[in-house]
ModelCIF file with pLDDT and N, C-alpha, C, O atoms, coordinates in Angstrom:
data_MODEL
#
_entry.id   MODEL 
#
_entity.id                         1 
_entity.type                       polymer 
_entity.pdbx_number_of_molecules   1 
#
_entity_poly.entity_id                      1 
_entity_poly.type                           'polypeptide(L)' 
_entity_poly.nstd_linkage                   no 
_entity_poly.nstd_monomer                   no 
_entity_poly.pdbx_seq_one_letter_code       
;(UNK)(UNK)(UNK)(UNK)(UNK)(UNK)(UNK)(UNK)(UNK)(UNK)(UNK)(UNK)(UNK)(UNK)(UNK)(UNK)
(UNK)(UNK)(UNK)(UNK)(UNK)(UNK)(UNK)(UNK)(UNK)(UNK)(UNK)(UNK)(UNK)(UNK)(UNK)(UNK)
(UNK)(UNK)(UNK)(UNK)(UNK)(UNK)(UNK)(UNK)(UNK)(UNK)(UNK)(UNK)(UNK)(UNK)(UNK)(UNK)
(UNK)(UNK)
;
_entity_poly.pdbx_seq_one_letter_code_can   XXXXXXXXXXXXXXXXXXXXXXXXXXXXXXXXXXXXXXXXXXXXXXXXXX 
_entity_poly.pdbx_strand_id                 A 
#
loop_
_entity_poly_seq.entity_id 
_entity_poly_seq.num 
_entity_poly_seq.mon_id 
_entity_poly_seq.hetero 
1 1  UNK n 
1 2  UNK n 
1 3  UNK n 
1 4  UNK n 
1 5  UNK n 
1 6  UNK n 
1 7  UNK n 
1 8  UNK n 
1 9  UNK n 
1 10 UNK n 
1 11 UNK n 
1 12 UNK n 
1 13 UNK n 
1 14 UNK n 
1 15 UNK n 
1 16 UNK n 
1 17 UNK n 
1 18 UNK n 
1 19 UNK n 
1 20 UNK n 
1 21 UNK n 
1 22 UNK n 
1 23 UNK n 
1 24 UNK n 
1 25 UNK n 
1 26 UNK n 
1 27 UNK n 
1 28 UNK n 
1 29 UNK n 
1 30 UNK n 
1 31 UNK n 
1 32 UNK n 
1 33 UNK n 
1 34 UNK n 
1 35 UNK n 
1 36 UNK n 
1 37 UNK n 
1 38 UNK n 
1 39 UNK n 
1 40 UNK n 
1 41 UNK n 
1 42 UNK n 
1 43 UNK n 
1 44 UNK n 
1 45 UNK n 
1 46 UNK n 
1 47 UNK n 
1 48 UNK n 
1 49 UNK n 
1 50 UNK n 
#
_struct_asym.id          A 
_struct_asym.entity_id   1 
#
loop_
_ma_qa_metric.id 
_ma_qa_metric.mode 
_ma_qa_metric.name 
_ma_qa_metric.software_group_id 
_ma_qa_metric.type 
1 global pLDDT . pLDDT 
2 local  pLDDT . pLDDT 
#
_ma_qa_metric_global.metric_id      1 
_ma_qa_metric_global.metric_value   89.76 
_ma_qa_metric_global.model_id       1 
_ma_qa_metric_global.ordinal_id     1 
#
loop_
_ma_qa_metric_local.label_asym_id 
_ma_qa_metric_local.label_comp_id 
_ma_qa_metric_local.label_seq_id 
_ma_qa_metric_local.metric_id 
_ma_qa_metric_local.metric_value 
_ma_qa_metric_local.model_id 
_ma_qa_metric_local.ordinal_id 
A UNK 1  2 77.00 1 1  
A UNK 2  2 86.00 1 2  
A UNK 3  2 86.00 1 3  
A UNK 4  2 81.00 1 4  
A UNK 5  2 84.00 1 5  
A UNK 6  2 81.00 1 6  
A UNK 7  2 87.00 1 7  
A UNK 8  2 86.00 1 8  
A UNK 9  2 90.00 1 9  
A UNK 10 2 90.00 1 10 
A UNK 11 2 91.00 1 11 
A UNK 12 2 92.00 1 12 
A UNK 13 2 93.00 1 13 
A UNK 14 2 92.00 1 14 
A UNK 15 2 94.00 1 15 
A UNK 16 2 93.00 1 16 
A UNK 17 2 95.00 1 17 
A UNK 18 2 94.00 1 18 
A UNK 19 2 92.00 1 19 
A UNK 20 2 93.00 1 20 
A UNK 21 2 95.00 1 21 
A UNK 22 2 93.00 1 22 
A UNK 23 2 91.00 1 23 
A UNK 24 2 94.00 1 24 
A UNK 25 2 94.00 1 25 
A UNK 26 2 91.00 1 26 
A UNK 27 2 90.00 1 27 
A UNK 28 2 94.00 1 28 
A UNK 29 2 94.00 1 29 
A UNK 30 2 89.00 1 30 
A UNK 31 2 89.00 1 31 
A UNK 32 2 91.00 1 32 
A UNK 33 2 91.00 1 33 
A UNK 34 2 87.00 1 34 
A UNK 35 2 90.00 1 35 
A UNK 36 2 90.00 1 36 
A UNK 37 2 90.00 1 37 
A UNK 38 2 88.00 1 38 
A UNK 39 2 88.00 1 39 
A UNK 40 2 90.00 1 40 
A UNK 41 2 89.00 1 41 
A UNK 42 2 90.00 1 42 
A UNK 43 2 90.00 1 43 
A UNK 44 2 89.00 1 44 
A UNK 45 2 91.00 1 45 
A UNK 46 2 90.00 1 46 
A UNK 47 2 91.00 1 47 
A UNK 48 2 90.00 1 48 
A UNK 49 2 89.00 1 49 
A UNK 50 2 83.00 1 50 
#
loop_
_atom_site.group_PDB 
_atom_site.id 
_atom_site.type_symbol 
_atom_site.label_atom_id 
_atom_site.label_alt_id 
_atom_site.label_comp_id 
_atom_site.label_asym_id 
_atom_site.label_entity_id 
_atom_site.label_seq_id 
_atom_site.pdbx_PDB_ins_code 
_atom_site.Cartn_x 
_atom_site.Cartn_y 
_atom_site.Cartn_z 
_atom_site.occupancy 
_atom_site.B_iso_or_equiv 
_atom_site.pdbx_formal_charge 
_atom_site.auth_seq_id 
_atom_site.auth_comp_id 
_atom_site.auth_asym_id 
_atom_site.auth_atom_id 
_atom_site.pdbx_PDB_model_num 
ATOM 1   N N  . UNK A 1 1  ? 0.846   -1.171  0.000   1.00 77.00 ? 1  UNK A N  1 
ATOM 2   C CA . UNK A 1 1  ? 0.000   0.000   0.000   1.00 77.00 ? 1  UNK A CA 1 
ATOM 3   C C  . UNK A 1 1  ? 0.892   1.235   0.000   1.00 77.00 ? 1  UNK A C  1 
ATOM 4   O O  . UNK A 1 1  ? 1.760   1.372   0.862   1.00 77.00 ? 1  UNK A O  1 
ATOM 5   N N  . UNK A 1 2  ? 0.635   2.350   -1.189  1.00 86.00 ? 2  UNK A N  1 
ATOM 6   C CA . UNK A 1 2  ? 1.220   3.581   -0.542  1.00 86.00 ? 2  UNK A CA 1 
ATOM 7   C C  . UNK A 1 2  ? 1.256   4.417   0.561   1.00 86.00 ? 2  UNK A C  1 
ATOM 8   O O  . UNK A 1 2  ? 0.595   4.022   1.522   1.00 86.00 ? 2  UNK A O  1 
ATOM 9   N N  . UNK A 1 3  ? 1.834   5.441   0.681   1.00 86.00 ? 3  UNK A N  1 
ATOM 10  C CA . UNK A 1 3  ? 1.870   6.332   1.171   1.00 86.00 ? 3  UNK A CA 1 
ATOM 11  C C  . UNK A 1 3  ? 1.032   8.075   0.055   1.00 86.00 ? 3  UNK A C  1 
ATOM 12  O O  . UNK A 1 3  ? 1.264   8.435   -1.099  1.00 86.00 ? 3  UNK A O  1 
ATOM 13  N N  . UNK A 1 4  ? 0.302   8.550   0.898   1.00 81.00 ? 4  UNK A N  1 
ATOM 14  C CA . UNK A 1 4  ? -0.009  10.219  0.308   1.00 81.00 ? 4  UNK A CA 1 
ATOM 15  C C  . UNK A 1 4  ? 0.631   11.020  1.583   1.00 81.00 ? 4  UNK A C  1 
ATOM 16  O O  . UNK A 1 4  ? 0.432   10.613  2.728   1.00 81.00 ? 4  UNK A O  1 
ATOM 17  N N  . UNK A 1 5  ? 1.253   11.949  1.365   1.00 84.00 ? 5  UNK A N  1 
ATOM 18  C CA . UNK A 1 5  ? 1.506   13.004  2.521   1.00 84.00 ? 5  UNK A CA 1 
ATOM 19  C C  . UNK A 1 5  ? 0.928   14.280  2.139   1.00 84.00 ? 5  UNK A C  1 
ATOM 20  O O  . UNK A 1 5  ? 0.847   14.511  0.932   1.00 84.00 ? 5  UNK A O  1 
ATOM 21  N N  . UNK A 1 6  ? 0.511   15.147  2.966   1.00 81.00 ? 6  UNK A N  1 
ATOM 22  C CA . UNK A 1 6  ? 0.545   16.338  2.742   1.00 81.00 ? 6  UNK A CA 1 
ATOM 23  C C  . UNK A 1 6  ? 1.288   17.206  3.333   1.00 81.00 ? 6  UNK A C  1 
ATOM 24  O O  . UNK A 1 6  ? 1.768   16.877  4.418   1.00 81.00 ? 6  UNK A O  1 
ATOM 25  N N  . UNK A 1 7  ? 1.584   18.536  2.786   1.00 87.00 ? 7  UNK A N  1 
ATOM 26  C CA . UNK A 1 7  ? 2.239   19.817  4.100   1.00 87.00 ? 7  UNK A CA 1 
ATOM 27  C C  . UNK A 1 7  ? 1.407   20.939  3.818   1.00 87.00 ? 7  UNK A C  1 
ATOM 28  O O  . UNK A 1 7  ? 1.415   21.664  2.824   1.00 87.00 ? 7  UNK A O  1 
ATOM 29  N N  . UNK A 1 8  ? 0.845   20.971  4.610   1.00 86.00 ? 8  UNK A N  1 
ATOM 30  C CA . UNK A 1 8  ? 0.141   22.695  4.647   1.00 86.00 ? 8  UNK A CA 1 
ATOM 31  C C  . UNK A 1 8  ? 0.642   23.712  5.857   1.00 86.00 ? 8  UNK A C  1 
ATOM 32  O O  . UNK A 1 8  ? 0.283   23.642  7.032   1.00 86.00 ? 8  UNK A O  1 
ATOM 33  N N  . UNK A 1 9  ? 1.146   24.239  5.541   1.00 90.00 ? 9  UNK A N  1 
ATOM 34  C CA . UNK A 1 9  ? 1.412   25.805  6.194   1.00 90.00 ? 9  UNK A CA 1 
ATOM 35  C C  . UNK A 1 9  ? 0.113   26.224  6.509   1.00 90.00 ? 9  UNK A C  1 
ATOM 36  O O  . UNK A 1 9  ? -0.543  26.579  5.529   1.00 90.00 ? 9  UNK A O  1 
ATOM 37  N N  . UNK A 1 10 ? -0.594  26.301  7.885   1.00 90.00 ? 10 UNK A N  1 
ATOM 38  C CA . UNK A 1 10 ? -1.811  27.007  8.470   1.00 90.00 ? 10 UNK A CA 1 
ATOM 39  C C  . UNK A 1 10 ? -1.037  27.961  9.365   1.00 90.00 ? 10 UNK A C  1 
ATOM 40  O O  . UNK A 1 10 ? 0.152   27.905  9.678   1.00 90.00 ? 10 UNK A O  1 
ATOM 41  N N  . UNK A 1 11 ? -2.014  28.899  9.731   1.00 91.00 ? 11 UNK A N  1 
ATOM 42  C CA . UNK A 1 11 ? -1.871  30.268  10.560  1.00 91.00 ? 11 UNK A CA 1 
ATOM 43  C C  . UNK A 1 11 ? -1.261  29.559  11.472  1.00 91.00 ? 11 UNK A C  1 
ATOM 44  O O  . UNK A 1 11 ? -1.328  28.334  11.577  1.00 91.00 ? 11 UNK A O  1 
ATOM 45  N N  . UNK A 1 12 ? -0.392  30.611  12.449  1.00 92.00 ? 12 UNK A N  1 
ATOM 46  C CA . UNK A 1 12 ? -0.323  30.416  14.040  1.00 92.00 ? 12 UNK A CA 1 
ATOM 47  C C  . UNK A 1 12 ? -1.719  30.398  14.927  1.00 92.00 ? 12 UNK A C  1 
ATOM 48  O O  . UNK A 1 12 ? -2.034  29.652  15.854  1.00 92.00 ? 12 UNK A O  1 
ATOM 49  N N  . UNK A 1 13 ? -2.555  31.655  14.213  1.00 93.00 ? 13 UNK A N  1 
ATOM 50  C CA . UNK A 1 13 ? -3.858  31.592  15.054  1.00 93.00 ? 13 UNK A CA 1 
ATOM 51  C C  . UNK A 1 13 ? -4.511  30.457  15.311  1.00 93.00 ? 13 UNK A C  1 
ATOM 52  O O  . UNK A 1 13 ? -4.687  30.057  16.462  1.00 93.00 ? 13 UNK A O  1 
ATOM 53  N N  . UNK A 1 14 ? -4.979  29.763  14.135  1.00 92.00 ? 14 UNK A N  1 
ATOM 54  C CA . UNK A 1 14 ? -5.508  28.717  14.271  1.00 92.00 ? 14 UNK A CA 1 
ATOM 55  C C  . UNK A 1 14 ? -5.407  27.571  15.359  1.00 92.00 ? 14 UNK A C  1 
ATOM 56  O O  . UNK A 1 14 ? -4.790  26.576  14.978  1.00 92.00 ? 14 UNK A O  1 
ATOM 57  N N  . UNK A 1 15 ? -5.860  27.543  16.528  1.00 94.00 ? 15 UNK A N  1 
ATOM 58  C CA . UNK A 1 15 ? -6.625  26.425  17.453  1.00 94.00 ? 15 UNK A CA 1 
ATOM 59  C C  . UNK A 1 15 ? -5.999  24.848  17.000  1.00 94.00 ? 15 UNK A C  1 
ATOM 60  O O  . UNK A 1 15 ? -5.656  24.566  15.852  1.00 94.00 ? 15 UNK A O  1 
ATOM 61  N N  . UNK A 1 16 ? -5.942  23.913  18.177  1.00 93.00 ? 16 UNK A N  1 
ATOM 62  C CA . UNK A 1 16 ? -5.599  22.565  17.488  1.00 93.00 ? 16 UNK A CA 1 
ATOM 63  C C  . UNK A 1 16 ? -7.155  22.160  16.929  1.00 93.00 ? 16 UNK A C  1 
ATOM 64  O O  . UNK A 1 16 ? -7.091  21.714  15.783  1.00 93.00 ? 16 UNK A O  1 
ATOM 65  N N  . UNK A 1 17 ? -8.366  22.205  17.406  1.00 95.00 ? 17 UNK A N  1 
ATOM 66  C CA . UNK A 1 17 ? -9.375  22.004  17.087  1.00 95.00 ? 17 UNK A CA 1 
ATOM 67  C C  . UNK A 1 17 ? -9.660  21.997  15.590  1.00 95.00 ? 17 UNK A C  1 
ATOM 68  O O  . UNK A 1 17 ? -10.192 21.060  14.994  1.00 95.00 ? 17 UNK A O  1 
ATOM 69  N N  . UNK A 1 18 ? -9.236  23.178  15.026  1.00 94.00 ? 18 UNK A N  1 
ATOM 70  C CA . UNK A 1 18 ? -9.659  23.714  13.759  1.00 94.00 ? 18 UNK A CA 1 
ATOM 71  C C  . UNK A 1 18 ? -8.564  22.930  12.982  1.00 94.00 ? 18 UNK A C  1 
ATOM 72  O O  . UNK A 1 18 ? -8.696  22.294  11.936  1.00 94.00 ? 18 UNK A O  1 
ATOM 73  N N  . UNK A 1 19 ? -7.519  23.112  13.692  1.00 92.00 ? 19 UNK A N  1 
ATOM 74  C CA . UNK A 1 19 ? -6.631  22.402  12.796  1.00 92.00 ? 19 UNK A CA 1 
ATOM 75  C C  . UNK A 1 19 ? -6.928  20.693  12.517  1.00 92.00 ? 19 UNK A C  1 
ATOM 76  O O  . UNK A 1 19 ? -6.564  20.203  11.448  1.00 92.00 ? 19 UNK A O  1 
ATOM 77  N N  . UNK A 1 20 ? -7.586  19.878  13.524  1.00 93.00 ? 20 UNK A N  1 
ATOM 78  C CA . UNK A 1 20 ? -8.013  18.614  13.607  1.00 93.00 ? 20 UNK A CA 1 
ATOM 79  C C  . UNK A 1 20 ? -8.700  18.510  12.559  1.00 93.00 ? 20 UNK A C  1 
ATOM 80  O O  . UNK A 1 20 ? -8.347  17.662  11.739  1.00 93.00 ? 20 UNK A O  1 
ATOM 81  N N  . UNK A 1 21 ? -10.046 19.462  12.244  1.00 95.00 ? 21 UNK A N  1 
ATOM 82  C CA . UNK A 1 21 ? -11.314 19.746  11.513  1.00 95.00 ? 21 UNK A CA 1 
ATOM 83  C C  . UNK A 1 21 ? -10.978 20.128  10.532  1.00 95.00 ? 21 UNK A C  1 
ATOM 84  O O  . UNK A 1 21 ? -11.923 20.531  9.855   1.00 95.00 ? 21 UNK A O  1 
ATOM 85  N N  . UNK A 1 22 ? -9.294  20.280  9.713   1.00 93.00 ? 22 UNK A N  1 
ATOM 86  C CA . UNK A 1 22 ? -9.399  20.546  8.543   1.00 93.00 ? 22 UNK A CA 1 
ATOM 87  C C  . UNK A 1 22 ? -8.639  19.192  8.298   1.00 93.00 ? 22 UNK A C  1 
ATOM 88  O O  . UNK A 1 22 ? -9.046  18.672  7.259   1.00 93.00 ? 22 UNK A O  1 
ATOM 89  N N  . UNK A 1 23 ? -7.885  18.623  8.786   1.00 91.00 ? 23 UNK A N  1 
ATOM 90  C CA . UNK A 1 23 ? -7.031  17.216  8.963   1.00 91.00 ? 23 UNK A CA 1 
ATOM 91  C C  . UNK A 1 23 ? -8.216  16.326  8.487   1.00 91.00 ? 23 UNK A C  1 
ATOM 92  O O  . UNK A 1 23 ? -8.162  15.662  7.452   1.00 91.00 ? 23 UNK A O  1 
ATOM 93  N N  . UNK A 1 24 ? -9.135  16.357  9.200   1.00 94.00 ? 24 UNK A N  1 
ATOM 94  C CA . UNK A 1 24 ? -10.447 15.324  9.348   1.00 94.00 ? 24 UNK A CA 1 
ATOM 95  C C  . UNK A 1 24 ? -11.195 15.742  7.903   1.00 94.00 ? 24 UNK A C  1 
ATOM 96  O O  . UNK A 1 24 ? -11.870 14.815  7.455   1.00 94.00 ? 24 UNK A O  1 
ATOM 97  N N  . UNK A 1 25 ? -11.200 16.847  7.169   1.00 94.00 ? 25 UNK A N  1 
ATOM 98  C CA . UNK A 1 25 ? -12.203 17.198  6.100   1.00 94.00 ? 25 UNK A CA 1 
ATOM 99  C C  . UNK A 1 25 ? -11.471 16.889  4.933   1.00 94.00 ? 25 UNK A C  1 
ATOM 100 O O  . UNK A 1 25 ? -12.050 16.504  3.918   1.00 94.00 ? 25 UNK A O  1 
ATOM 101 N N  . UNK A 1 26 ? -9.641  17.092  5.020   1.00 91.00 ? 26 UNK A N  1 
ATOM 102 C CA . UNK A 1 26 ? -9.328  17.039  3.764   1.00 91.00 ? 26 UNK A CA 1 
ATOM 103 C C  . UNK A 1 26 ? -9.133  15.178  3.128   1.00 91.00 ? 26 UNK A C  1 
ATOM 104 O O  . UNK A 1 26 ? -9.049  14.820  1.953   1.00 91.00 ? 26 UNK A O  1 
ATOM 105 N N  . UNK A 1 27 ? -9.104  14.011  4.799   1.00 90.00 ? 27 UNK A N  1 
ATOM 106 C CA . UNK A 1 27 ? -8.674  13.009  4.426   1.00 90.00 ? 27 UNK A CA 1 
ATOM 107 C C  . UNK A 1 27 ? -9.800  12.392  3.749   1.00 90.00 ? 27 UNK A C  1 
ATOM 108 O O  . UNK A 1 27 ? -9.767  11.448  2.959   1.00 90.00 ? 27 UNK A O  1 
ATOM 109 N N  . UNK A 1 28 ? -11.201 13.315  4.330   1.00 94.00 ? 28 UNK A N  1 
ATOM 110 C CA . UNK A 1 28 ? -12.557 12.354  3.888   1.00 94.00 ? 28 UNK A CA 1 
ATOM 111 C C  . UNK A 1 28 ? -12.626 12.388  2.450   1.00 94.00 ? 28 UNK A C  1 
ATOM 112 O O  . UNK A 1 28 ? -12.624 11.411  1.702   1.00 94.00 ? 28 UNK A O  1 
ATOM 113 N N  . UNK A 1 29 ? -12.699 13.821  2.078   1.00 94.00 ? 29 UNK A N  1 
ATOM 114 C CA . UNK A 1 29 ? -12.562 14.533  0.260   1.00 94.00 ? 29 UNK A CA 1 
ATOM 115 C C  . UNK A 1 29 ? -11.681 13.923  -0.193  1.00 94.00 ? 29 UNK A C  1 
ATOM 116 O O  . UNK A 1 29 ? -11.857 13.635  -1.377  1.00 94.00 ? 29 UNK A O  1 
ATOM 117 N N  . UNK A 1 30 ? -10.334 13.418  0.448   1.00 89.00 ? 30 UNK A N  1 
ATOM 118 C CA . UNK A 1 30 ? -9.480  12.491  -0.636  1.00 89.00 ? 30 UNK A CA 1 
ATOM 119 C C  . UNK A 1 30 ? -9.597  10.878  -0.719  1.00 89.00 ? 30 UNK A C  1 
ATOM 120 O O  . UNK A 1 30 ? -9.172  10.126  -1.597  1.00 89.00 ? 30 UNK A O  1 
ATOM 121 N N  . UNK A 1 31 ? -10.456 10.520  0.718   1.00 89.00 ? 31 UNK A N  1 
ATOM 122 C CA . UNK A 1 31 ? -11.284 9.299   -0.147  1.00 89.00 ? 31 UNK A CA 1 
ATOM 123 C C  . UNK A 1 31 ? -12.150 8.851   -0.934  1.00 89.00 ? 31 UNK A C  1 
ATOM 124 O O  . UNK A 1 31 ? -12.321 7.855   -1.637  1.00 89.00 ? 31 UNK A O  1 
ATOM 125 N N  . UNK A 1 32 ? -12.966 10.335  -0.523  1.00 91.00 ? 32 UNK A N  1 
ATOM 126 C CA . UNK A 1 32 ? -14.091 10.507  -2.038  1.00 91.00 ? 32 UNK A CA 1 
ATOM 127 C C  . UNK A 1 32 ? -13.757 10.509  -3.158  1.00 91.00 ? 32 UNK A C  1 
ATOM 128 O O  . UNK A 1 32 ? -14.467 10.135  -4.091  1.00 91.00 ? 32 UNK A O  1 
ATOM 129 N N  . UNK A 1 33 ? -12.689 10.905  -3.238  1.00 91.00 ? 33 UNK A N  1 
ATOM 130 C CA . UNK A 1 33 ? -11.994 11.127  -4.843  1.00 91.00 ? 33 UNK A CA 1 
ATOM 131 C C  . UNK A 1 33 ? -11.690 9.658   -5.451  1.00 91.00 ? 33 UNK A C  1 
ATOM 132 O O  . UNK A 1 33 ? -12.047 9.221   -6.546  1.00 91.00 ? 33 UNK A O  1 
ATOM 133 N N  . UNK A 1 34 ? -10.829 8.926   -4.303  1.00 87.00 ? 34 UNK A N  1 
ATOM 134 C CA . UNK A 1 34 ? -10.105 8.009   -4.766  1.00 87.00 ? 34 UNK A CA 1 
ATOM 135 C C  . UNK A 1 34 ? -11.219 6.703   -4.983  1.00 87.00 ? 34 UNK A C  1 
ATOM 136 O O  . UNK A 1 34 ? -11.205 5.775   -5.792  1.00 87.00 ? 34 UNK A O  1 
ATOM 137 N N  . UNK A 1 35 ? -12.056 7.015   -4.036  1.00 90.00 ? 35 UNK A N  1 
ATOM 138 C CA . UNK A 1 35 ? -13.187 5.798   -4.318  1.00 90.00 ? 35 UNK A CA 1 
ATOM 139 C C  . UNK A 1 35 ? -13.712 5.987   -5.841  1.00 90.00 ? 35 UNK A C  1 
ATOM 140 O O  . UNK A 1 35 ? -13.604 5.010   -6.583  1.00 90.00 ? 35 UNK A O  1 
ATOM 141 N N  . UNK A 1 36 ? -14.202 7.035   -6.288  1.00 90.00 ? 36 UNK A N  1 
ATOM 142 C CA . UNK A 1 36 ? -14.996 7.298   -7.536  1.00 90.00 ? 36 UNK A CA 1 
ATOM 143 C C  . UNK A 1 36 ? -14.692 6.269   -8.408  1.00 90.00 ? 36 UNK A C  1 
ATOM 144 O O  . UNK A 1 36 ? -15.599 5.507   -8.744  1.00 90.00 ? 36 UNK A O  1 
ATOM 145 N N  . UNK A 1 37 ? -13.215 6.068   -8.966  1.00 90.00 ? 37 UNK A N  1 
ATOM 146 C CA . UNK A 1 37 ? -12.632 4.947   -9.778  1.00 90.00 ? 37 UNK A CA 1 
ATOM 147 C C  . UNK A 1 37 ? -13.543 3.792   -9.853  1.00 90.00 ? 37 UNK A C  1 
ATOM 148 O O  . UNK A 1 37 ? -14.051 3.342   -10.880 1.00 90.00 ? 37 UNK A O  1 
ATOM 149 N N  . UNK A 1 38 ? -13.721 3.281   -8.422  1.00 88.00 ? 38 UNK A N  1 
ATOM 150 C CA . UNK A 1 38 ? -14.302 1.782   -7.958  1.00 88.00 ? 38 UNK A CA 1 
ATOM 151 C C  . UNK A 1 38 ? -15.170 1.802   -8.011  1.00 88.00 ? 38 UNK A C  1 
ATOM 152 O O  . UNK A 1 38 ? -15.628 0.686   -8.252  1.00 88.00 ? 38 UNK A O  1 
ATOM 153 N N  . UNK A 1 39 ? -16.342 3.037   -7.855  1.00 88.00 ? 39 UNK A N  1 
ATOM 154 C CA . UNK A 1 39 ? -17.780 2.885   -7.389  1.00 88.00 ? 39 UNK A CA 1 
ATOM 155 C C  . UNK A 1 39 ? -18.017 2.855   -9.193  1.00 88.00 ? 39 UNK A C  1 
ATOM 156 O O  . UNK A 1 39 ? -18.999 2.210   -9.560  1.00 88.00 ? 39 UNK A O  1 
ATOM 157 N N  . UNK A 1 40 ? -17.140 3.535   -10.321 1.00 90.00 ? 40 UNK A N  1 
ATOM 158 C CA . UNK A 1 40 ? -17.769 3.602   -11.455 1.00 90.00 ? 40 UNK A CA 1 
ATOM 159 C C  . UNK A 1 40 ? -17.461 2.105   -12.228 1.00 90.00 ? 40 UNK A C  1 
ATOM 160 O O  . UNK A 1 40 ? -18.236 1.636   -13.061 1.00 90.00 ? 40 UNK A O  1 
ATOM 161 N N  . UNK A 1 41 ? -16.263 1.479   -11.825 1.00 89.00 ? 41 UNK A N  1 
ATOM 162 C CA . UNK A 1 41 ? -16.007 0.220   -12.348 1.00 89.00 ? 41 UNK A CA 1 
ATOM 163 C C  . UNK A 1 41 ? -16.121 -0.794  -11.584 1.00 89.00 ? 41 UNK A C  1 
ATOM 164 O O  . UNK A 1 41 ? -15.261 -1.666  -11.461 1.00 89.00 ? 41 UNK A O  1 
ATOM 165 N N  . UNK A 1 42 ? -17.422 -0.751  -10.889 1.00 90.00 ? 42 UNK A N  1 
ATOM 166 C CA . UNK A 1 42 ? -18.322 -1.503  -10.457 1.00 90.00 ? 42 UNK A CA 1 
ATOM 167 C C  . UNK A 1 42 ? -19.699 -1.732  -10.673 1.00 90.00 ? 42 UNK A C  1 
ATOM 168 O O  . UNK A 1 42 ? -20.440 -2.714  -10.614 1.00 90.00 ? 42 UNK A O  1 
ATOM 169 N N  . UNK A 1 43 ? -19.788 -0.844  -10.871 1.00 90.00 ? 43 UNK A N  1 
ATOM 170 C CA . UNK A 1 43 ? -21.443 0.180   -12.245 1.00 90.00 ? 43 UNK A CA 1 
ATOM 171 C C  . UNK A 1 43 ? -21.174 -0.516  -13.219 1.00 90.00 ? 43 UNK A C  1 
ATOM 172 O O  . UNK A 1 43 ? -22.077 -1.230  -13.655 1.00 90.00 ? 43 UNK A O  1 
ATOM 173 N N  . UNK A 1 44 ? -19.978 -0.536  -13.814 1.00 89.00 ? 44 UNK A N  1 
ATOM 174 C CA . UNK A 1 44 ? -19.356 -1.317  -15.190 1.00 89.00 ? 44 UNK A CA 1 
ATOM 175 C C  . UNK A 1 44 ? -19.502 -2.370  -14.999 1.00 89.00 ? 44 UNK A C  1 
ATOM 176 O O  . UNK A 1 44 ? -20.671 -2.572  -15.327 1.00 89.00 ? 44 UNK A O  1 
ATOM 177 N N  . UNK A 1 45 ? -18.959 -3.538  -14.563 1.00 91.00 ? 45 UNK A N  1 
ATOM 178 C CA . UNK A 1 45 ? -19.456 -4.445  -13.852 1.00 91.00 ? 45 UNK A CA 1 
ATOM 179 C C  . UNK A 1 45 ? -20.936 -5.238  -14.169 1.00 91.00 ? 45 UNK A C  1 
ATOM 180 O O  . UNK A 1 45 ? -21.362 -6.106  -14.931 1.00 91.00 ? 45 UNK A O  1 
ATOM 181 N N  . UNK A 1 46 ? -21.364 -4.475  -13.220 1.00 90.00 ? 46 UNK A N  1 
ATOM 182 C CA . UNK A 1 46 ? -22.935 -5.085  -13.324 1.00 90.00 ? 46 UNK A CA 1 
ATOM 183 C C  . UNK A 1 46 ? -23.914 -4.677  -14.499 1.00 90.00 ? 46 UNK A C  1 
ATOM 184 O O  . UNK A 1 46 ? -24.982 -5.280  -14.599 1.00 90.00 ? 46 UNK A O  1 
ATOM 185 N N  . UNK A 1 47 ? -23.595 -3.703  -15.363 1.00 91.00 ? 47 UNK A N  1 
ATOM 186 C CA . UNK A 1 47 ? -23.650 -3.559  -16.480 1.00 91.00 ? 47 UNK A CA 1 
ATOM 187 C C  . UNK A 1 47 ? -23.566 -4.637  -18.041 1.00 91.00 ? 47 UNK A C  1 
ATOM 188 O O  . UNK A 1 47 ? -24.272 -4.789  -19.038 1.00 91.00 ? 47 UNK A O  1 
ATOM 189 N N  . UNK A 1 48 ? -22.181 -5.247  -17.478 1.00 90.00 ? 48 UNK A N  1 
ATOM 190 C CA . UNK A 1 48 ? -21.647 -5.918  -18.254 1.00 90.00 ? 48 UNK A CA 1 
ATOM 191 C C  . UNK A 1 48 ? -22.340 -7.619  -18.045 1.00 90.00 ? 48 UNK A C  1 
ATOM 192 O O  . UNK A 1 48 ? -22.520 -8.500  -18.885 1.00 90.00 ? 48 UNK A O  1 
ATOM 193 N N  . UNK A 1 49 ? -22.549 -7.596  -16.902 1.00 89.00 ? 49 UNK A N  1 
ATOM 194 C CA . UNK A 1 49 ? -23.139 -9.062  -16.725 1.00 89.00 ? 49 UNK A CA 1 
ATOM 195 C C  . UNK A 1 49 ? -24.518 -9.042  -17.013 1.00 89.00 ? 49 UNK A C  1 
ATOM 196 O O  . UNK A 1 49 ? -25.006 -10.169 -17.092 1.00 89.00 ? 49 UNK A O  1 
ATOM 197 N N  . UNK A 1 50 ? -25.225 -8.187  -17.177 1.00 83.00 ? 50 UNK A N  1 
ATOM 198 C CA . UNK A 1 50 ? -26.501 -8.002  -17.465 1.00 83.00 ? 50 UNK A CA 1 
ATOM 199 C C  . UNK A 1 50 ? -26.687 -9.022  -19.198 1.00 83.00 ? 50 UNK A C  1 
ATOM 200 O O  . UNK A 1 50 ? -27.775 -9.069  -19.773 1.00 83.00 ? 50 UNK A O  1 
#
């Protein structure tokens, strides 16, 4: 399995909270992304066996 890293430079202001809550929003949006692939060539799939 790979590795993804990110680095983001956020404010000093910014709270650990907020900082958690953007940690937590950006990993969900990049499983959404990465799922799409599977959810469409799985559509394909059952398509095909039809």
């Amino acid at each position: 399995m790979g590795e993804i890293v990110f680095k983001l430079t956020i404010p000093n202001e910014w709270d650990e909270d907020l900082r958690k809550a953007l940690e937590r929003k950006l990993i969900v949006d990049v499983i959404e992304e990465l799922e799409k692939p599977i959810e469409e060539a799985r559509k394909f799939e059952e398509i095909i066996k039809r």
